[in-house]
Each structure stands twice: as C-alpha cells, then as structure tokens.
C-alpha positions as CSV (number, residue, x, y, z in Angstrom):
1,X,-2.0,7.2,-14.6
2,X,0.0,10.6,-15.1
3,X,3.6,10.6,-14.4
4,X,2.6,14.2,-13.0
5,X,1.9,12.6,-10.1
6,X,5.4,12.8,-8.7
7,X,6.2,9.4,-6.4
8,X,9.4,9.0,-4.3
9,X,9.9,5.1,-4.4
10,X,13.0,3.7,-3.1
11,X,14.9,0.4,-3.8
12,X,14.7,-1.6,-1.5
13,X,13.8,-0.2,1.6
14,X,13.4,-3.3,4.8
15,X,9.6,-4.3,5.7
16,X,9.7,-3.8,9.3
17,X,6.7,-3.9,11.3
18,X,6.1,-2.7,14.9
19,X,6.4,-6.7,15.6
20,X,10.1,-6.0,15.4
21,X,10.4,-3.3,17.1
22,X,9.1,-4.5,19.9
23,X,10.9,-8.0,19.9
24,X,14.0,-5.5,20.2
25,X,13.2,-4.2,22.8
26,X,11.8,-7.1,24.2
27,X,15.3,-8.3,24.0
28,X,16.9,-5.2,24.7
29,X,15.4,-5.6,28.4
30,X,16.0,-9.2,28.8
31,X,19.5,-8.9,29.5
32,X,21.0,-10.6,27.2
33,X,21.8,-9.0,23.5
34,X,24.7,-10.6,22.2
35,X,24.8,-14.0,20.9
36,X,22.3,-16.3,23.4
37,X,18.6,-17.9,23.5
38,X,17.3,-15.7,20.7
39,X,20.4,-16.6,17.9
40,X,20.0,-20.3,18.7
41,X,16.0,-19.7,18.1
42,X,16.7,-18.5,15.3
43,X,18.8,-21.3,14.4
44,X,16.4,-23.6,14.9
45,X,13.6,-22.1,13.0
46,X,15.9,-21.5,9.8
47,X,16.4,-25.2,9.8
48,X,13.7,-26.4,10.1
49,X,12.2,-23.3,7.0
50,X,14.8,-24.9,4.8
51,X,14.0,-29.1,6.1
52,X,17.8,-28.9,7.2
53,X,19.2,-30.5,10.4
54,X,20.9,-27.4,11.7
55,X,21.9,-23.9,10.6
56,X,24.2,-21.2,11.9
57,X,23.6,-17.7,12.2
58,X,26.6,-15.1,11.6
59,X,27.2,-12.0,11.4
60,X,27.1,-11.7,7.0
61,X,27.0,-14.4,4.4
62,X,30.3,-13.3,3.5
63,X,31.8,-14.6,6.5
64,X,28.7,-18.2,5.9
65,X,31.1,-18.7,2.9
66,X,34.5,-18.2,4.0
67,X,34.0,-20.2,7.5
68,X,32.3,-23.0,5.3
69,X,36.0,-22.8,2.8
70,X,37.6,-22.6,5.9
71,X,36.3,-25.8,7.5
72,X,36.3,-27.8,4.2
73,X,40.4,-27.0,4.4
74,X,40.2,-25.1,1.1
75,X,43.4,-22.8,0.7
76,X,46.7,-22.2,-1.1
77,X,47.1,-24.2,-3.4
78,X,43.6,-25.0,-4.2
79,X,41.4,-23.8,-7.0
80,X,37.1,-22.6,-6.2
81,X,35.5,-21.6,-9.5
82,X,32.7,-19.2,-9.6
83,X,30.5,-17.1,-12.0
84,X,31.9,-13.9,-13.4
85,X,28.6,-12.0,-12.9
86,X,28.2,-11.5,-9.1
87,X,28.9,-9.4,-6.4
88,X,32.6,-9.0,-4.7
89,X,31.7,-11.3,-1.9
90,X,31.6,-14.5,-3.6
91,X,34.7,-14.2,-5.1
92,X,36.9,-12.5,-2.2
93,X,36.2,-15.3,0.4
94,X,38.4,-17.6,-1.8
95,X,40.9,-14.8,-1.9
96,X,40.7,-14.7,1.7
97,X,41.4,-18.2,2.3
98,X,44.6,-18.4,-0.1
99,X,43.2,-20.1,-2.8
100,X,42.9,-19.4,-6.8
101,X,39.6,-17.3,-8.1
102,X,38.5,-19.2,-11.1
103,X,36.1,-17.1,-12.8
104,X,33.3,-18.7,-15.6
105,X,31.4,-16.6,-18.0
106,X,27.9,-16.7,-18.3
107,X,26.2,-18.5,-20.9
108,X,24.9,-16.3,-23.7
109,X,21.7,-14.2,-22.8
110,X,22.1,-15.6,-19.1
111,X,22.2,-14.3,-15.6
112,X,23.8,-18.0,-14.6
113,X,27.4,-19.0,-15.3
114,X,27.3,-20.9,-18.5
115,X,27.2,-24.8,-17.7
116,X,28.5,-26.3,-20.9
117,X,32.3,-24.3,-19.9
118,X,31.9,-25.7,-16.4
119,X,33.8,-28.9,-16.8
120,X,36.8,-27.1,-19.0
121,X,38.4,-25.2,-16.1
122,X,38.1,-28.3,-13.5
123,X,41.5,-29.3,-12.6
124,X,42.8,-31.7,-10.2
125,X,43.3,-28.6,-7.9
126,X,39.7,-27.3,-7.8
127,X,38.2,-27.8,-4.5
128,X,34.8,-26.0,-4.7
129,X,32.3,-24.3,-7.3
130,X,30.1,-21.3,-6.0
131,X,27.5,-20.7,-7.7
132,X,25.1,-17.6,-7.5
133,X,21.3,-18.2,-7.1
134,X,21.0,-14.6,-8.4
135,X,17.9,-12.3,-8.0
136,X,16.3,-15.0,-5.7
137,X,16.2,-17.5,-8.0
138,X,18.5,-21.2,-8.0
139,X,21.1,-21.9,-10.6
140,X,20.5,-25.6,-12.7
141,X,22.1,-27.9,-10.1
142,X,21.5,-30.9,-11.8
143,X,23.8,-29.3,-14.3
144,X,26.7,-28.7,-11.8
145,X,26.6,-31.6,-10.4
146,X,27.1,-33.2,-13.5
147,X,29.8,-30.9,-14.3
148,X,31.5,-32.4,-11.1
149,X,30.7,-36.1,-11.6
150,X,32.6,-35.9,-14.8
151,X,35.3,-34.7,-13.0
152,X,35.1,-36.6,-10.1
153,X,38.8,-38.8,-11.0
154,X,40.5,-35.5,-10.6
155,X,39.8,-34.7,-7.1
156,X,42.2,-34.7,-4.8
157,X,41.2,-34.6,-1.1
158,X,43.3,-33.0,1.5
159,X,41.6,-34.0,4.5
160,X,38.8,-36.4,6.2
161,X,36.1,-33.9,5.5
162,X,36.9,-33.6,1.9
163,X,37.0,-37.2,1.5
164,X,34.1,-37.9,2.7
165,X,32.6,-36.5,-0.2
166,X,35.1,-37.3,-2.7
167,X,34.2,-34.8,-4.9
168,X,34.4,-31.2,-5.8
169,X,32.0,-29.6,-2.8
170,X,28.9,-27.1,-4.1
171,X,28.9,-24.2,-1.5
172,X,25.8,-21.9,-3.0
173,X,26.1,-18.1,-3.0
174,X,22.3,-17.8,-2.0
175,X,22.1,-14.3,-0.4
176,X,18.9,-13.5,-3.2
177,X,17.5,-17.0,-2.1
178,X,16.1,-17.9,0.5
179,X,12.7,-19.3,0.5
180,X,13.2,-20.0,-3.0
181,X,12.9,-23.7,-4.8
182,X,13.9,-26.1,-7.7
183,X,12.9,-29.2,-8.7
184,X,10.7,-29.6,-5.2
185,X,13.6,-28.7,-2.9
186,X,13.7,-25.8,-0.6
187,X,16.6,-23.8,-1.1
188,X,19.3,-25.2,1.3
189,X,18.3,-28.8,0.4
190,X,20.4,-28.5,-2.9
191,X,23.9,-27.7,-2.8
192,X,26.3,-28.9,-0.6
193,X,26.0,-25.8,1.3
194,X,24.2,-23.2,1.2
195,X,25.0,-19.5,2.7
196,X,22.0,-17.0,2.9
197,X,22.3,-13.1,3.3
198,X,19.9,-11.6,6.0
199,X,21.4,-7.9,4.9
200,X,18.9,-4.8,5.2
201,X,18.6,-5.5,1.2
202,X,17.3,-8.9,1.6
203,X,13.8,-10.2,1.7
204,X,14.6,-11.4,5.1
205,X,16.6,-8.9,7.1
206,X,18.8,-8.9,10.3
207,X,20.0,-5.3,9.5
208,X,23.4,-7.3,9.4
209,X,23.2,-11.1,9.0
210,X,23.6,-14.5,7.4
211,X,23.6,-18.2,7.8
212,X,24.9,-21.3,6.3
213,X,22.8,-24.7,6.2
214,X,24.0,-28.0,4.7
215,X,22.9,-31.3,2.9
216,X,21.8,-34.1,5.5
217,X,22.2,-37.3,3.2
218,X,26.0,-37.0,2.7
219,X,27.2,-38.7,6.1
220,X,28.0,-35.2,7.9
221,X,28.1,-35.4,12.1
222,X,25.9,-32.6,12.4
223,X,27.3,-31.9,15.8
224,X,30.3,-32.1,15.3
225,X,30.2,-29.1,12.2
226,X,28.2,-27.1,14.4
227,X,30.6,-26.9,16.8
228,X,33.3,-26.2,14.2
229,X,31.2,-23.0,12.9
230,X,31.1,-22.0,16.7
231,X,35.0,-22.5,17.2
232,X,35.7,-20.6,13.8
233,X,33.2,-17.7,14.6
234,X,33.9,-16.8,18.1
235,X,37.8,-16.7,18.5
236,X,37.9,-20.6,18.5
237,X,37.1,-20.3,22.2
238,X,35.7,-24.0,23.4
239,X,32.4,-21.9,25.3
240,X,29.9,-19.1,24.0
241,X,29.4,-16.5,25.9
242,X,26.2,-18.6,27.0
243,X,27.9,-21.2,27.9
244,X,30.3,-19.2,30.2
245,X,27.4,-17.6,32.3
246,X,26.1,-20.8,34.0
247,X,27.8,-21.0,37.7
248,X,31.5,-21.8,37.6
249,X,31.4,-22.3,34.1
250,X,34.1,-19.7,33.4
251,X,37.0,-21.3,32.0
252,X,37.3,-22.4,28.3
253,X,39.7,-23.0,26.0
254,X,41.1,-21.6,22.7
255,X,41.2,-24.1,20.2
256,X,43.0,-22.5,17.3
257,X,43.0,-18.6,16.8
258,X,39.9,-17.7,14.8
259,X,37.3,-15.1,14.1
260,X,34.8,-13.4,15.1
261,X,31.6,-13.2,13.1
262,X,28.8,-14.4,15.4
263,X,25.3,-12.9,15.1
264,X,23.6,-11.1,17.8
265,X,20.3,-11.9,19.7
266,X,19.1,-8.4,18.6
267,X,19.7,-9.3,15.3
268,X,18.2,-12.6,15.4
269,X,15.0,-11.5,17.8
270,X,14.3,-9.1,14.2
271,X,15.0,-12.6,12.4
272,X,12.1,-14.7,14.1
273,X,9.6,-12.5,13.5
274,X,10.7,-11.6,10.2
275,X,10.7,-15.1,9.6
276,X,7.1,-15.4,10.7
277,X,5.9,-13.1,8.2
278,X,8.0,-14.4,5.4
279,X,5.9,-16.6,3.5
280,X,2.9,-13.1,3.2
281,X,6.3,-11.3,2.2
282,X,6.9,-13.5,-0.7
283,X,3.5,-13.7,-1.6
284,X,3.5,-10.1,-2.1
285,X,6.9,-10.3,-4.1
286,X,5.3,-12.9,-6.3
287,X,2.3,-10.7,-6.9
288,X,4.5,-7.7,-7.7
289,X,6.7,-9.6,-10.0
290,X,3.7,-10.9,-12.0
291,X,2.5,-7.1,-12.4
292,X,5.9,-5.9,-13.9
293,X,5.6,-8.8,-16.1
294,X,2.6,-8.6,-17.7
295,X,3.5,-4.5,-17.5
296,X,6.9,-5.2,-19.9
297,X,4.9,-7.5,-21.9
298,X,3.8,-3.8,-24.3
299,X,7.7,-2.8,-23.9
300,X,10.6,-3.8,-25.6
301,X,12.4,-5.5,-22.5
302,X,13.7,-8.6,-21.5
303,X,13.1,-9.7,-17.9
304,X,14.4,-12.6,-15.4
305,X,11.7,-15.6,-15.3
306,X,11.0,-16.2,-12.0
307,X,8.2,-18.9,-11.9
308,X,8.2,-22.0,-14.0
309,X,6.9,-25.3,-13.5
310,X,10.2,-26.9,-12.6
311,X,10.8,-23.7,-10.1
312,X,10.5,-20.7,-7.9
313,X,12.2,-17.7,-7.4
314,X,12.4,-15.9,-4.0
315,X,12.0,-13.1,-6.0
316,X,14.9,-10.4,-4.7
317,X,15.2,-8.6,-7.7
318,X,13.5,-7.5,-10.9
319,X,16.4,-7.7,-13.5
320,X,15.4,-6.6,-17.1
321,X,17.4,-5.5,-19.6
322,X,17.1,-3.1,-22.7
323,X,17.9,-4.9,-26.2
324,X,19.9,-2.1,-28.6
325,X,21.4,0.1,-26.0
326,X,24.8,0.4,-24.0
327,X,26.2,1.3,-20.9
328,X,25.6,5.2,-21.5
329,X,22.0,4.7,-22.6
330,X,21.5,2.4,-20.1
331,X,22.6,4.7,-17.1
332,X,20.8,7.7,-18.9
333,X,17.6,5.8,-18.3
334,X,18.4,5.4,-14.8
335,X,19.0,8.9,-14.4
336,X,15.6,9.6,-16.3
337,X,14.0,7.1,-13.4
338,X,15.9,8.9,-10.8
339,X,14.6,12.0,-11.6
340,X,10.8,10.7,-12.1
341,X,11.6,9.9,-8.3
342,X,12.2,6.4,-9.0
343,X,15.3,4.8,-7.9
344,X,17.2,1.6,-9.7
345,X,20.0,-0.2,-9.6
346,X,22.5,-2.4,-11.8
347,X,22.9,-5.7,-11.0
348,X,26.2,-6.6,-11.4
349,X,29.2,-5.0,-12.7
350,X,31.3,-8.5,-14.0
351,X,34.1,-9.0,-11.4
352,X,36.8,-8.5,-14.0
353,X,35.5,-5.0,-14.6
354,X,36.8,-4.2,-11.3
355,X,40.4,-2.7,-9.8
356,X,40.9,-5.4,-7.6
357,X,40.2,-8.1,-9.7
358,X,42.2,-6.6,-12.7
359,X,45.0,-6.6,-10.1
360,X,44.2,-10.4,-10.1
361,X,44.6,-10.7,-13.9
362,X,41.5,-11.0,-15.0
363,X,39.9,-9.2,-18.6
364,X,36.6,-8.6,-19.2
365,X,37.3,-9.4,-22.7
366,X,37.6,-13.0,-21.6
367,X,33.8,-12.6,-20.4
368,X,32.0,-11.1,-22.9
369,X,28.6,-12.4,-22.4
370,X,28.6,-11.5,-18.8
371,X,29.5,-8.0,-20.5
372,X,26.6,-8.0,-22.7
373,X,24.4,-8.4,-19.6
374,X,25.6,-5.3,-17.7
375,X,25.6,-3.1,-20.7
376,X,22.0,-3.0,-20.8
377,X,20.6,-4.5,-17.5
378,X,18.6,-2.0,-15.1
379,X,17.4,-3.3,-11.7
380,X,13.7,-1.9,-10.7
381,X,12.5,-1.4,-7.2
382,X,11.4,-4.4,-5.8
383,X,10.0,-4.6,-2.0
384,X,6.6,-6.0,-0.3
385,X,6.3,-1.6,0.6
386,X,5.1,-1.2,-3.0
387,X,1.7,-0.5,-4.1
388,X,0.3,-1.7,-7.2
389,X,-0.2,2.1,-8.0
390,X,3.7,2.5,-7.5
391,X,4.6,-0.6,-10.0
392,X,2.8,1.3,-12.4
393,X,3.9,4.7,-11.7
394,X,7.7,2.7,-12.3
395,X,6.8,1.1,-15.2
396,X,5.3,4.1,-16.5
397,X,8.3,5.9,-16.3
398,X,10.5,3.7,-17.2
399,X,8.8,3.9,-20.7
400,X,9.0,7.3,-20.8
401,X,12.7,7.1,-19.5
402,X,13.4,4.9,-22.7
403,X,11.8,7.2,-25.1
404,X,13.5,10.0,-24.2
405,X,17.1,7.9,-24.7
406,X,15.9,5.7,-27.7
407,X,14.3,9.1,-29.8
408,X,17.1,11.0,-28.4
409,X,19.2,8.3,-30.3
410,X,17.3,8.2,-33.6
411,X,17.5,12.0,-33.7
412,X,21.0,12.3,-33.6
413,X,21.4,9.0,-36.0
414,X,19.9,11.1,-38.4
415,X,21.5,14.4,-37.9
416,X,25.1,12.5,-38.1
C-alpha cells in the first residue's frame, strides 16, 4: 500500500446507524423526551449487560462519580486517592465534594497506578480509591483490594453507609470500560462501584451520558440507593417528572437541595440500540486491535495488551509508545500523522502537569514514571468505522512519521 493514497481518518468518530436515528425520532414523536420510559429501559438493560441489580443513567460519568462520593458522605475532611495518569474528571469530583486529592504514580512502564505504593499513602482519613480502567481495560483489583485489607484498622466510618462496609470503598473510573472483563467478571461486577462514560468518544455513546452500577454481595438495599441517585440527580425532588404526570400526582417534595444531572430519553433511546449492537462493536474493536498488533510487531513500539488469559479489554484506545524519544519528537510524529491525514491523540497529560492541579500543590517531579509515559505515548485512531485498509494506511504512516523524526535526529546528532 502507498501512502500516496491520501486517507482522511478521524479519531474516534461515534458508530451510529440509521437504527438510531430513527429510535430518535421515534422518541421525538412519542411525547415524552426528557427523563421517562426510555432512561429507565435503559436502566434496566445496563444492568442486566453488567449482571448488576440496578444501574442509573446520568447525564456524564463525571457527575456517576461525584453523586456516588456524595452518597457514600465522602467530604472535607476526608482523603480519595487516585492515579496520577488520567483525565481531569476523576480527580475533580473529589475536589468538588471537599475532600483531599491524593495522587499515586504509576508503576514503572505502566498505564495503572503502581500497586506496591498503594498502601503508603492510606491514612486513617482516606475514604475511597478510584482507580482508572484506562483504554478499556480493568486495573488488578485483586491488588487494590489487598491494598485496603491491609489497611482496613484505619478506617474510620462517618456514617451507616460507610460502615456497612467497613472499609476503604473502590469507586472505578471506568469511562474506557465497559463491556470489558477480569478474572471472569463483567466490568461493574468488580469494584465497589463502578461509573461508565457513554460520551460521543466512547464505544457506547449517548452523545452525552454515563451510569453508575454497584456490587450486589455487600448487603446494599438496592432500592433504597436508587432512590438516593434519583433524589441527588433531580434537585432532591421526592417525584420524577414521570412520576408527576400520573393524575393528581403533582405534589412532591424536596428532600435536600441537590443537582441536576439526569439523562434524557433521547439520549437513552440512542443507548438501547447502541447497546444492542455492542457486543458486533467490540468484536470489531478486538479485530482491529489484533491488526495494529501484529502491524507494530516489525516497529520499534510498545503497545497496551489488551487480551490475556486472565482478561479482556473493551478495547477504547490503542495506546503505544515510542522508546528513545520525548515530548517534541513525540508531537512531531503526530504532526507527521496529521498531515498524512491521520489524526491521533495523547492519552493523558499526568494531572500534576496541569494549572489547576499545580494550584493544588502537586509536581510532576513527584510522578516521574507517569511522566515517562506521556513523553513518548501517541494514541492511534481506534473505532468499529475503520477498514482494515485504513489500519494499514495508519500504521504505514506512522512508520514513515517515525523515520522522518528518528533520521531527522541521527542527522543532526552527527552534525552537532
């Protein structure tokens, strides 16, 4: 294949089918678009994907993880550790809710927060640990939860809900995860909780959407945390807007003053039938994942593992990174991509890196392998609208892209 044949691929463009469009408009002309029949469809289908009990839907998994903090009673004066290598989102909910951001490095060579440090910064304030099931696929649990059985004399419970577990609570940032597995578990089987990202990124989109699911085997009223989700996400008004439309059914009551972060039947009617597609869409993901890796196999790259015995990656993203070069290199290769008509992506600038979480006090110096794996990480186009001829056409030029930097290198190495 010649490069010469120019390609425009995009990163990750959503896989939507005229099956969506016309369950939009299907529920565009029942009536009824906000929150209703459709949402609590979709509800019920998510739970029973992930072999939960229930689920909510909401309007981002940002606002899955800060409701869950939020009903757990996590605030000031409490401490949530999570990974230095992720996205703003995990992190700000626990700035939202008052408490301490206790960032972990990841462990050498690693896209997971390193599991050995894990223990170190547990105090008898920390509440929570988040970790990030990033690029689709689940952190070591069994390691976590180790980490927190060890600690398990420090915690300190500040209300009924917290007791009941007696122990630091696992809320999973799994917005790359869904459909995903380890050790035999679905994703959402694992953690305590577990918030999923229906984004226009995602494998699963909403356009705008997320949803939190919990363990069933830790004594939970079901009901009872259902109803708290609804209370925190619609104003902590006692009825839905469902609720309020049967006859006389108009008065309700506001509980506490909350938010607002419910999904929409719109969003969810694109849910169901993207959920009925979903296993053919990771199929394909799986199939394009195994071409870029036997693809990188002649190049001198390291990539994410995806599928292993013990597990199996939803497969989000194609992370690999470049051994030798640095940030400059790096982003001249993505420039070199960009202007073979191939667009990438980084995945993720370490938290510390960042204004607002400098502000905060935190270094990257303190991080340095979660440094090491930004410098040189590129993020390739990964979507169920590729071709096989378009993972080729990227791979292609991504070789080509590293020639040009690595030669460009060696020739002025020599001329210095």
């Amino acid at each position: 294949m010649s490069v010469n044949v120019f390609r425009n691929i995009r990163f990750s463009p959503p896989d939507i089918s005229d099956e969506e469009i016309e369950e939009v408009i299907q529920v565009m002309k029942s009536g009824w678009i906000t929150t209703g029949p459709r949402t609590k469809l979709f509800e019920k289908r998510i739970a029973e994907y992930v072999g939960g009990k229930k689920a909510v839907c909401l309007n981002s998994a940002t606002a899955a993880m800060e409701l869950t903090l939020r009903i757990l009673g996590i605030g000031v004066g409490d401490e949530v550790i999570t990974t230095a290598y992720t996205y703003t989102a995990t992190a700000a909910v626990i700035d939202h809710v008052g408490a301490k951001i206790v960032l972990v490095d990841v462990a050498p060579d690693s896209f997971e927060m390193d599991y050995s440090k894990l223990a170190d910064v547990i105090t008898d304030k920390t509440k929570a640990i988040i970790p990030v099931d990033i690029a689709g696929k689940m952190c070591n649990y069994d390691a976590i939860y180790q980490a927190v059985e060890s600690k398990r004399g420090l915690f300190k419970s500040n209300n009924k809900l917290q007791r009941l577990y007696n122990r630091i609570i696992v809320m999973a940032d799994s917005a790359h995860a869904f459909g995903a597995e380890w050790n035999g578990d679905k994703c959402g089987q694992v953690a305590d909780f577990t918030c999923f990202s229906f984004h226009a990124v995602k494998n699963l989109t909403t356009a705008e959407g997320g949803a939190v699911v919990w363990r069933g085997d830790i004594g939970l009223d079901d009901d009872w945390l259902y109803n708290q989700f609804m209370l925190y996400s619609l104003h902590g008004q006692s009825k839905d807007a469902l609720a309020k439309t049967q006859i006389g059914a108009w008065d309700y009551d506001i509980i506490h003053p909350a938010y607002k972060s419910n999904m929409t039947d719109i969003t969810a009617g694109i849910g169901l039938i993207q959920l009925s597609r979903y296993d053919r869409l990771l199929k394909r993901r799986r199939e394009i994942i195994e071409m870029y890796d036997r693809e990188m196999q002649t190049l001198d790259i390291r990539s994410l593992q995806h599928y292993d015995e013990g597990f199996a990656s939803a497969g989000h993203l194609y992370l690999v990174r470049i051994p030798g070069i640095g940030e400059a290199e790096r982003n001249e290769i993505i420039i070199n991509m960009a202007d073979a008509g191939v667009a990438c992506n980084v995945h993720y600038k370490p938290l510390p890196m960042f204004t607002a979480y400098k502000e905060l006090g935190f270094d990257i110096k303190n991080y340095p392998n979660a440094y090491k794996q930004y410098a040189n990480e590129i993020t390739l186009p990964l979507h169920t609208l590729l071709n096989d001829e378009d993972v080729k056409y990227v791979c292609l030029s991504l070789k080509i892209a590293m020639e040009k930097v690595l030669n460009k290198d060696a020739s002025e190495s020599q001329m210095g």
